[in-house]
C-alpha positions in Angstrom: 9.1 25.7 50.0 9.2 22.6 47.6 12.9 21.2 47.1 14.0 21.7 43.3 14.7 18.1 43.3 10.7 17.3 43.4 10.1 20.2 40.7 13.1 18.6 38.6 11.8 15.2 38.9 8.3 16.3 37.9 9.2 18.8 34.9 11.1 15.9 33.7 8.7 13.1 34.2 6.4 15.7 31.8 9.1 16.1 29.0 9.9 12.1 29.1 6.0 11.5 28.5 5.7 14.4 25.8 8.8 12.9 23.7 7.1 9.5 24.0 4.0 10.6 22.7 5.6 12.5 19.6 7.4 9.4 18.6 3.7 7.3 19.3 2.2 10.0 16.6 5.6 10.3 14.7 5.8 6.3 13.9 2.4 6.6 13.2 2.7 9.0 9.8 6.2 7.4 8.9 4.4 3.8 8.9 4.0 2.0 6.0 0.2 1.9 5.0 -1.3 -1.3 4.9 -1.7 -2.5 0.9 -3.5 -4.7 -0.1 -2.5 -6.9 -3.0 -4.1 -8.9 -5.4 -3.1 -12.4 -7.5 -3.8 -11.2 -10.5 -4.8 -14.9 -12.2 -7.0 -15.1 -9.6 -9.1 -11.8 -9.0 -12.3 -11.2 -10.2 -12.2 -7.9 -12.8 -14.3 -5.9 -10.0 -11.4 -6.5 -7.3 -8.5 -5.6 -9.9 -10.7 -2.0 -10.5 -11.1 -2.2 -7.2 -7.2 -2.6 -6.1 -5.2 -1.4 -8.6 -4.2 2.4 -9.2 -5.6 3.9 -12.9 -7.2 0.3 -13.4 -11.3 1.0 -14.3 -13.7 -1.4 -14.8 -13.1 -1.8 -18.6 -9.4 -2.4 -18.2 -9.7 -4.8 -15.4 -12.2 -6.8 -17.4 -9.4 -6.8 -20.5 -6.9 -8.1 -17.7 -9.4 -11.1 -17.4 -10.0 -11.7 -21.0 -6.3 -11.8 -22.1 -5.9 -14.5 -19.1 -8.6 -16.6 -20.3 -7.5 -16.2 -23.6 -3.5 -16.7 -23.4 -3.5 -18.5 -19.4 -1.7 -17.2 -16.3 0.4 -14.2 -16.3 3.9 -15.3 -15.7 5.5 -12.3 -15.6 4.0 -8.6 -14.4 5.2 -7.1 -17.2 3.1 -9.2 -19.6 0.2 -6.9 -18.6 1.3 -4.1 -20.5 0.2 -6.0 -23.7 -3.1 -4.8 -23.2 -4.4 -1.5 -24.2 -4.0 1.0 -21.7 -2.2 -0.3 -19.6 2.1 1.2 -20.0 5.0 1.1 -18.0 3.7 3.8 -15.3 0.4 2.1 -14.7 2.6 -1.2 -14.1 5.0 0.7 -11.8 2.8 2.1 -9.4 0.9 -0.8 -9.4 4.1 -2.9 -8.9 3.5 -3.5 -4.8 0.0 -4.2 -5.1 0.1 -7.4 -7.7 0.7 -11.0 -7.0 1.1 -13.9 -9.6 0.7 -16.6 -7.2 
């Protein structure tokens, strides 16, 4: 006849490892996901269509052209002088641009 300590200490070794292993796959899906962001006076047109959220390859290339024509962006909000590209474009985009 096994002791109930054993069978305590065994059913309780199982629920320790099974609550670890929930918060292993729970921190998992609450994790931030890895973004990747771009300096926008730097990146080629292909890697802002690339990176950026509702940015094709048209609009991207515009992105280049106004910063060739009128020099770096100072301020994120400057892109929304070019066609296309309003306030929610620059919003959800907001994490994924650099200036510097």
């Amino acid at each position: 006849m096994k002791s109930h300590t054993s069978s305590y200490t065994f059913i309780s070794s199982i629920v320790t490892r099974t609550v670890i292993l929930w918060l292993m796959v729970a921190g998992l899906s609450w994790a931030e996901p890895n973004l990747t962001t771009i300096n926008i006076n730097e990146a080629s047109a292909e890697t802002i269509a690339d990176t950026l959220k509702g940015i094709g390859l048209k609009r991207a290339q515009a992105i280049v052209a106004w910063r060739e024509n009128n020099g770096a962006f100072t301020h994120k909000q400057q892109l929304t002088a070019i066609k296309g590209i309003g306030e929610s474009t620059l919003a959800k985009n907001d994490e994924l641009i650099r200036l510097k």
